[in-house]
C-alpha positions as CSV (number, residue, x, y, z in Angstrom):
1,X,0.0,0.0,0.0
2,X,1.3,3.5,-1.2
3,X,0.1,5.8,1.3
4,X,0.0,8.9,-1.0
5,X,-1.0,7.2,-4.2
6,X,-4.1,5.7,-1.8
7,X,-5.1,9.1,-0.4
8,X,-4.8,10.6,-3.9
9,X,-7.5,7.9,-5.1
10,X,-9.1,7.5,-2.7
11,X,-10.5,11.4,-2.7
12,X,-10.1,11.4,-6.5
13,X,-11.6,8.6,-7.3
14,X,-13.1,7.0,-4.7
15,X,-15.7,5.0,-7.1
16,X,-12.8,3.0,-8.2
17,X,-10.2,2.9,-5.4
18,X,-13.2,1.0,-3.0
19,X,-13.1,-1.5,-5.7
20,X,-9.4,-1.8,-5.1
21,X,-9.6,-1.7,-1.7
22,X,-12.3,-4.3,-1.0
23,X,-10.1,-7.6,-1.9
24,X,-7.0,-6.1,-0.1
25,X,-5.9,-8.6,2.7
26,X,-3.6,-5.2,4.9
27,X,-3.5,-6.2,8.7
28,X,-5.4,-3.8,11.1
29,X,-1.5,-2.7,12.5
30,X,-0.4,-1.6,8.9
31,X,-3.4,0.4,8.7
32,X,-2.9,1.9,11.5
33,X,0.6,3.0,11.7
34,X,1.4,3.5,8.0
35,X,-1.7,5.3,7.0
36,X,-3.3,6.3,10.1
37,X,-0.3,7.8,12.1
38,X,1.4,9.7,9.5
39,X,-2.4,11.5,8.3
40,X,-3.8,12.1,11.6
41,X,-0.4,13.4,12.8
42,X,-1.1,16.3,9.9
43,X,-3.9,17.5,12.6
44,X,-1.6,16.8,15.7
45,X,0.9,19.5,13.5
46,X,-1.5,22.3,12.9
47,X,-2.4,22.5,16.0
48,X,1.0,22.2,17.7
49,X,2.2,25.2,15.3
50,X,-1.2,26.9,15.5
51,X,-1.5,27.0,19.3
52,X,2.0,27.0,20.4
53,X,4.5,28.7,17.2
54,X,1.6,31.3,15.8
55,X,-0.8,31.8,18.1
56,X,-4.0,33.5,17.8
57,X,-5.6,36.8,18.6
58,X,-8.9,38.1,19.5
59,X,-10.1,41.9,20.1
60,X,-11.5,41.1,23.3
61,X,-8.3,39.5,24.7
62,X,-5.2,40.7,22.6
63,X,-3.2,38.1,21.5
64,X,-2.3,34.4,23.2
65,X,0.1,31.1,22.6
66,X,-0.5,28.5,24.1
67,X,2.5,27.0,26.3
68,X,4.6,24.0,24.5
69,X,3.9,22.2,27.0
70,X,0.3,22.1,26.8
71,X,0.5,22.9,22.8
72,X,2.2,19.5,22.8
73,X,-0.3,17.4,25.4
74,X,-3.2,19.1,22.8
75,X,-1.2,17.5,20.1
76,X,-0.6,14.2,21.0
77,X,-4.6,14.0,22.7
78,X,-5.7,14.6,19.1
79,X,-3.7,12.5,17.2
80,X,-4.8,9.6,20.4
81,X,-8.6,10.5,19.3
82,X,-8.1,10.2,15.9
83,X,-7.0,6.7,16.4
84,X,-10.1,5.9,18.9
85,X,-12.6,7.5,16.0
86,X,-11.7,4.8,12.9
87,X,-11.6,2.4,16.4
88,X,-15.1,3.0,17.3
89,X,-17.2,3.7,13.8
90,X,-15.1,0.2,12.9
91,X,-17.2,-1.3,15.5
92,X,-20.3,0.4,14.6
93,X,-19.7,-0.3,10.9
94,X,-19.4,-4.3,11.7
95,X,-22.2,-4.4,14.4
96,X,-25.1,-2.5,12.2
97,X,-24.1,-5.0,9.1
98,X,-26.3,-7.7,9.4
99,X,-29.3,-5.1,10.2
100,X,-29.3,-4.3,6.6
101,X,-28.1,-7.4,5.4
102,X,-24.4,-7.3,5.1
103,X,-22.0,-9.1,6.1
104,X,-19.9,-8.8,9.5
105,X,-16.2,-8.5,8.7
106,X,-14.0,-6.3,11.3
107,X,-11.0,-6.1,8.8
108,X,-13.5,-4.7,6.4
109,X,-15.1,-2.5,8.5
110,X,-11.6,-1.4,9.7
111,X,-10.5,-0.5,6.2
112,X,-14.2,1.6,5.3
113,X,-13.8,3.7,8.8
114,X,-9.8,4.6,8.2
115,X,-10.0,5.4,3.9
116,X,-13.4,7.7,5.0
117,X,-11.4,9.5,7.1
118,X,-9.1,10.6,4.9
119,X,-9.9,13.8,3.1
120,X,-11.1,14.9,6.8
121,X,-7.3,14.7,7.9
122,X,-6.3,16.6,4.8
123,X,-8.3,19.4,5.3
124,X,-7.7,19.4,9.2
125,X,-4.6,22.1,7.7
126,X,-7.8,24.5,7.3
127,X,-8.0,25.0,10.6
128,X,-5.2,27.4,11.0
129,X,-6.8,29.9,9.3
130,X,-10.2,30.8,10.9
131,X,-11.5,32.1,8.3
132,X,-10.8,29.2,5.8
133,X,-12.8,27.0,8.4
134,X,-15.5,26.0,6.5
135,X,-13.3,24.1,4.1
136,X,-12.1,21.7,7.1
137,X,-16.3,21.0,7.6
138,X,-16.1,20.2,3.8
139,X,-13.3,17.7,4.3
140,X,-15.6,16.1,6.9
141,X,-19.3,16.3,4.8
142,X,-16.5,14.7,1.7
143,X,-15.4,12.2,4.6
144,X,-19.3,11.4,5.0
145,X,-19.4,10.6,0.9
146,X,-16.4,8.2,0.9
147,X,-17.9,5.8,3.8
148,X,-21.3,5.9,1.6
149,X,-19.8,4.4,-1.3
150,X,-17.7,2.1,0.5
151,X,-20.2,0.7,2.6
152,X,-22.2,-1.2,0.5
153,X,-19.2,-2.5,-1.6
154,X,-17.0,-4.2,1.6
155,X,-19.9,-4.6,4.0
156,X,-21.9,-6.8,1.1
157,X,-24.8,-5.2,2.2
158,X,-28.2,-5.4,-0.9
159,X,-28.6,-2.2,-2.5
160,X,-32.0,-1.8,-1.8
161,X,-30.4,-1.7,2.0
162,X,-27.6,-0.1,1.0
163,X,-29.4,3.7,1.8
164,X,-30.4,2.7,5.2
165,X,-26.9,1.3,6.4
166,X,-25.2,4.0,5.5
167,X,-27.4,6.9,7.0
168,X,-27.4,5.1,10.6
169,X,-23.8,5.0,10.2
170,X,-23.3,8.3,9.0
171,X,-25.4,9.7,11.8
172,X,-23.5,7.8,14.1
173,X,-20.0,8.8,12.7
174,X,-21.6,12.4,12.8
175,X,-22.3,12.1,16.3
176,X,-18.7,10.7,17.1
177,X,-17.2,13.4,15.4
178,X,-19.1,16.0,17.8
179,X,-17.9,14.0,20.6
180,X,-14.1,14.3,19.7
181,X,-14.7,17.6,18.9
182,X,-16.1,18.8,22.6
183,X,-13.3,16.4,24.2
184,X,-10.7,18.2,21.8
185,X,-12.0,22.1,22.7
186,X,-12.1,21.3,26.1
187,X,-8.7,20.9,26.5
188,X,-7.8,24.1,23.7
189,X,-6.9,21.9,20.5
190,X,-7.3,22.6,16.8
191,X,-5.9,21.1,13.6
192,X,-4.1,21.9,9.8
193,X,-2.4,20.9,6.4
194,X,-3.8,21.8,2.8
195,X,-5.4,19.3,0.6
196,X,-3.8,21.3,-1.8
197,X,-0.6,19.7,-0.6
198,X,-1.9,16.6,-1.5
199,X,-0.7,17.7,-5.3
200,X,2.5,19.4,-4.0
201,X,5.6,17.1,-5.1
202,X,3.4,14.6,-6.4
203,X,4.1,13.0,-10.5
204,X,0.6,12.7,-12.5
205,X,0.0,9.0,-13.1
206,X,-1.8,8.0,-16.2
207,X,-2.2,4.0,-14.6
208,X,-2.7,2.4,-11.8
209,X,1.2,2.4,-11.5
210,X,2.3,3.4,-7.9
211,X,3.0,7.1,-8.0
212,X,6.3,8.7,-7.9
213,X,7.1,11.2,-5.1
214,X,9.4,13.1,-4.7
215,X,11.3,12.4,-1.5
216,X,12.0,15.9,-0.4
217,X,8.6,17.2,-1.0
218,X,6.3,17.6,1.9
219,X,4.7,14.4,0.8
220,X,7.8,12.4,0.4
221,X,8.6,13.5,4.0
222,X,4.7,12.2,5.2
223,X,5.8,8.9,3.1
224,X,8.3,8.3,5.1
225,X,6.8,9.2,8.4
226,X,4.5,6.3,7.4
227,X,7.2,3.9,6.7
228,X,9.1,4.7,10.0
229,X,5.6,4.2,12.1
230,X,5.3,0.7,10.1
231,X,8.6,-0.6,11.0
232,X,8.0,0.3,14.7
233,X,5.0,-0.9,15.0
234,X,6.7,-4.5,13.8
235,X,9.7,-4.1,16.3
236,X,6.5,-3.6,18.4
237,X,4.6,-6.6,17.3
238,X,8.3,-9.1,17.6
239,X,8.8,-7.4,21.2
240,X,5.3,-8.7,22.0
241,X,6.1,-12.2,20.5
242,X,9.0,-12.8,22.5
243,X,7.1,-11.9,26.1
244,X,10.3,-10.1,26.7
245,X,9.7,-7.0,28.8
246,X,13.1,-5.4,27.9
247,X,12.1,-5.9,24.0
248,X,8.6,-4.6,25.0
249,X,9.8,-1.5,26.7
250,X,12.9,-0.8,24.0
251,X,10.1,-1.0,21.2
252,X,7.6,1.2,22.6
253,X,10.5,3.7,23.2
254,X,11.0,3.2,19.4
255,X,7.4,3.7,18.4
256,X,7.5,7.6,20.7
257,X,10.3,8.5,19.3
258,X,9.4,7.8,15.6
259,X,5.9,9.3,16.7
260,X,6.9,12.2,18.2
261,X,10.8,13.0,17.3
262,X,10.1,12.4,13.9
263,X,12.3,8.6,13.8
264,X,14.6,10.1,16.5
265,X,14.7,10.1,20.2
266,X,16.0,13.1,21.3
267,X,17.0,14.8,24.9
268,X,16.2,18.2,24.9
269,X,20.0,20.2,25.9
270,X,20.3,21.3,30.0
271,X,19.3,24.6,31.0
272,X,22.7,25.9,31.9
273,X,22.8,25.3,28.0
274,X,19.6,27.3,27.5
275,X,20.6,30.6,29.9
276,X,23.4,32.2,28.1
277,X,20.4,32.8,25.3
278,X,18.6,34.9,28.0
279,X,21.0,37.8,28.4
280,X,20.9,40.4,31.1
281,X,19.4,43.1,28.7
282,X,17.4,42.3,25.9
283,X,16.4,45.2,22.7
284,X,17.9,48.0,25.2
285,X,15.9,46.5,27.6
286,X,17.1,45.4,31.3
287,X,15.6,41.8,32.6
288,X,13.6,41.8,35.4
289,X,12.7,37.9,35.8
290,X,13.6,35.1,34.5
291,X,13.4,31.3,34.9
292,X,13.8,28.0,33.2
293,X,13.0,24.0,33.4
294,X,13.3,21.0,32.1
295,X,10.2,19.3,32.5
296,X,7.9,16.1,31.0
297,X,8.5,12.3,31.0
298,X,10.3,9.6,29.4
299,X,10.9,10.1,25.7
300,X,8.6,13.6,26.0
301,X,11.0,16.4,27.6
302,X,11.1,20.0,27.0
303,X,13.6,22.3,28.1
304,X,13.4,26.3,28.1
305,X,14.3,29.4,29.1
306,X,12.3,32.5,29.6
307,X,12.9,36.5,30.7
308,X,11.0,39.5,31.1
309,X,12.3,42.5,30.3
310,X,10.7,46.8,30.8
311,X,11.8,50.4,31.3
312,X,10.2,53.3,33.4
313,X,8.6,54.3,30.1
314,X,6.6,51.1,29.7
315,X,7.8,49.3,27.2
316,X,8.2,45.4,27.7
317,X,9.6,42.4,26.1
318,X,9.0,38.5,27.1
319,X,11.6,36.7,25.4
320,X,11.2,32.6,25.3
321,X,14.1,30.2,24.2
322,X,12.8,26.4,24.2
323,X,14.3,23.4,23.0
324,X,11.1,20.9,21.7
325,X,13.3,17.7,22.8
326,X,11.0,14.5,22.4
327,X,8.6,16.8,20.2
328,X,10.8,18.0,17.8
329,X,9.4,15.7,15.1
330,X,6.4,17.7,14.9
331,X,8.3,21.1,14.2
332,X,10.2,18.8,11.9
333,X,6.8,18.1,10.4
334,X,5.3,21.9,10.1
335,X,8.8,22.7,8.5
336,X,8.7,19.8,5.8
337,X,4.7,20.9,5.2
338,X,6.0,24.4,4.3
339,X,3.6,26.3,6.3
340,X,3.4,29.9,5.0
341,X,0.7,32.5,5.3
342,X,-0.8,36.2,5.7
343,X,-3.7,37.8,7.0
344,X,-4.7,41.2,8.1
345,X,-7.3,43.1,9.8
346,X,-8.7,45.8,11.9
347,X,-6.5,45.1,14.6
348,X,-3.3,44.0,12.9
349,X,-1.5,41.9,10.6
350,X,-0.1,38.9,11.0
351,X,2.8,36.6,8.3
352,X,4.2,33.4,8.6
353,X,6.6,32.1,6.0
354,X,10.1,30.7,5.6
355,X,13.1,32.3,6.0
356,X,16.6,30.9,4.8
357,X,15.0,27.3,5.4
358,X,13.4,28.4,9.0
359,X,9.9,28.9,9.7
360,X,9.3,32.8,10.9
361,X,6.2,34.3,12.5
362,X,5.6,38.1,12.9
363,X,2.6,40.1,14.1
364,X,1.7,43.5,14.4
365,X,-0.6,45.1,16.2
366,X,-2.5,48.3,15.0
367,X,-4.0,49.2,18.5
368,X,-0.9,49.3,20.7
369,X,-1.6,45.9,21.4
370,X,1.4,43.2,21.3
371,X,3.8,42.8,18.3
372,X,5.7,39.3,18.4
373,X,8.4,37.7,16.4
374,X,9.1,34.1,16.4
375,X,12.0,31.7,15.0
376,X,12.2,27.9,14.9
377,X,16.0,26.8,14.2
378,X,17.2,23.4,13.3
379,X,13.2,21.8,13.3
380,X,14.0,22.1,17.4
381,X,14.6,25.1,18.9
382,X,12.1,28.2,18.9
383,X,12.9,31.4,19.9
384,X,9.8,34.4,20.6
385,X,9.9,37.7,21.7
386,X,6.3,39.5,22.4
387,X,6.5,43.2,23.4
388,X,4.6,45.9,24.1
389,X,5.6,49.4,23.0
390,X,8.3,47.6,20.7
391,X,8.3,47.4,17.3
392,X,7.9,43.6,14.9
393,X,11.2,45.2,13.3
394,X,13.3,45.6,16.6
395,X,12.0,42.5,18.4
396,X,13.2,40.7,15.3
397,X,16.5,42.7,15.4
398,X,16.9,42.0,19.2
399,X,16.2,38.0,18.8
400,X,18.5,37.9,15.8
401,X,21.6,40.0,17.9
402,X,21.0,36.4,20.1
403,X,23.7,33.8,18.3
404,X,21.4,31.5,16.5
405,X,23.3,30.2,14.9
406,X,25.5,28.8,17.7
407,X,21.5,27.5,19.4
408,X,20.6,26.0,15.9
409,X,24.3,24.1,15.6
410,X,23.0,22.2,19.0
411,X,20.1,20.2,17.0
412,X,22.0,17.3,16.6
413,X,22.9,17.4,20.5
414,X,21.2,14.6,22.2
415,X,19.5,12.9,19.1
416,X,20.2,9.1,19.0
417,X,18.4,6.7,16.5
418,X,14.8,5.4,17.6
419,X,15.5,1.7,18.4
């Protein structure tokens, strides 16, 4: 299975990819880690980069980012749902069969609920942009039209039946959509990525031949991603054959590190290693706090260091250096997706874009409000200054008077190969 030549068809032409699908024998694990993990981590992404790298404003409360901590924990909660969701409309899939006279397959009913679901992680990359929304609900209502054709052609069910299955299953998956979606707000998530991505890098076929991608491209990276979640999920699945609990632990290591650090595990640098990036004054400002930690478990560590820096006049600057550790994968992942974009309003503008190979956010406010610049360096490290009274221009020349390029040399610094 070609994970981008499948989620090409199967939005293109679905018609005739279910009628490829249906006699394919691809275990449950396959499915799950190499198609699964590497489109619902597209979601996990947006909102990472949405909550915790851009941030988002609103004229009632200025403008906000979510902590990397919790940017991270929202992350990896909905890339966990995503995985219950084709989990539980499997099982509603194969338990309403025989109701409308089809038959009751769980591998069937596995493969209907994860292809359906496809175009909805695609256009999860909508969700960025508030205003470009309502094309992420149109992923979903396309979502709903996939699992109606595929229903009646893997489930067996008579046509005359066919109607009638698939609207109790679609309210169902409709209703266990709502679900994930109040258990994802209440903890602050959101998603991303383009479906126009899904042409980005990718050769026209004129057969059924598997298509060529380029391995660069944001979809070769994605291909890969899929590949390094299939071979750990078989390190997993020898590990569990064995009933060794060394193997067991060593593989599920392997699987958070190719989940999270992107193939890699990777210890976030100490703190003493973080402070010299906090100086003692700061765009001609002089600090007034500071502090730093390294915090979050096994295979998921963070490291940062923060300051706050003001003048008698009232100017400000919070200045933030972290290093993403265990989660640098998914900064890997919103660098290889090439995330740019622009907006602008009453109350400011906002631009994110890349910048000699490193993703760069800058807003500014037209109401006094905050102006920020932000830096991610190596796919790890992230540097953001937000001020008040300061300019976009001289936060961005105060951060780039830091030595980045001696923080971004350290990316390879604790990074050992996902075993």
């Amino acid at each position: 299975m070609n994970l981008i030549e499948r989620a090409k068809n199967i939005c293109i032409t679905p018609k005739t990819e279910w009628d490829e699908i249906s006699p394919e024998t691809t275990e449950t694990q396959q499915l799950m880690l190499g198609y699964v993990a590497p489109l619902a981590a597209i979601g996990a992404v947006a909102g990472f980069v949405g909550n915790s790298v851009i941030g988002h404003s609103n004229f009632l409360i200025g403008s906000y980012r979510m902590p990397i901590a919790a940017g991270i924990g929202i992350a990896i909660l909905g890339f966990v749902l995503a995985f219950i969701a084709v989990f539980v409309l499997s099982l509603i899939i194969n338990a309403l069969a025989p109701s409308f006279g089809g038959e009751k397959n769980s591998a069937q009913a596995m493969k209907v609920a994860v292809y359906s679901y496809t175009p909805a992680w695609i256009a999860g990359i909508f969700q960025l942009i508030p205003m470009l929304g309502i094309l992420a609900i149109l992923g979903a209502l396309y979502a709903l039209y996939l699992l109606y054709l595929g229903l009646p052609k893997l489930m067996k069910c008579p046509e005359d039946k066919a109607v009638g299955y698939t609207a109790v299953v679609v309210i169902c998956a409709i209703v266990l959509s709502v679900v994930i979606g109040i258990l994802t707000t209440c903890v602050g998530g959101a998603g991303l990525l383009a479906t126009g991505a899904m042409s980005g890098g990718l050769n026209n076929r004129s057969s059924s031949s598997d298509v060529v991608v380029d391995k660069n491209s944001p979809l070769g990276k994605l291909e890969q991603f899929g590949k390094q979640m299939e071979a750990a999920g078989k390190k997993m699945e020898t590990a569990e054959k064995s009933g060794d609990d060394t193997a067991k632990m060593a593989a599920a290591t392997g699987m958070l590190g190719a989940l999270l650090g992107g193939g890699k595990n990777v210890e976030p640098i100490g703190i003493d290693q973080l402070k010299p990036f906090v100086p003692e004054t700061f765009g001609g400002l002089a600090k007034k706090s500071s502090k730093s930690e390294k915090t979050g478990m096994a295979g998921l560590m963070i490291s940062k260091a923060e300051a706050t820096y003001a003048d008698d006049s009232g100017k400000s600057i919070e200045l933030d250096v972290s290093d993403t550790g265990g989660a640098s994968g998914l900064m890997g992942l919103a660098g290889w997706m090439n995330i740019q974009g622009e907006k602008e309003d009453q109350y400011g503008s906002e631009k994110t874009q890349k910048v000699n190979g490193r993703l760069v956010h800058e807003k500014v406010s037209k109401n006094g409000g905050n102006n920020e610049y932000s830096i991610v360096l190596g796919d790890r490290f992230m540097v953001s200054a937000k001020g008040r009274g300061v300019s976009t221009a001289d936060l961005k020349n105060a951060v780039v008077s830091l030595d980045l390029g001696k923080l971004e040399a350290m990316k390879d610094v604790g990074v050992t190969a996902a075993k």
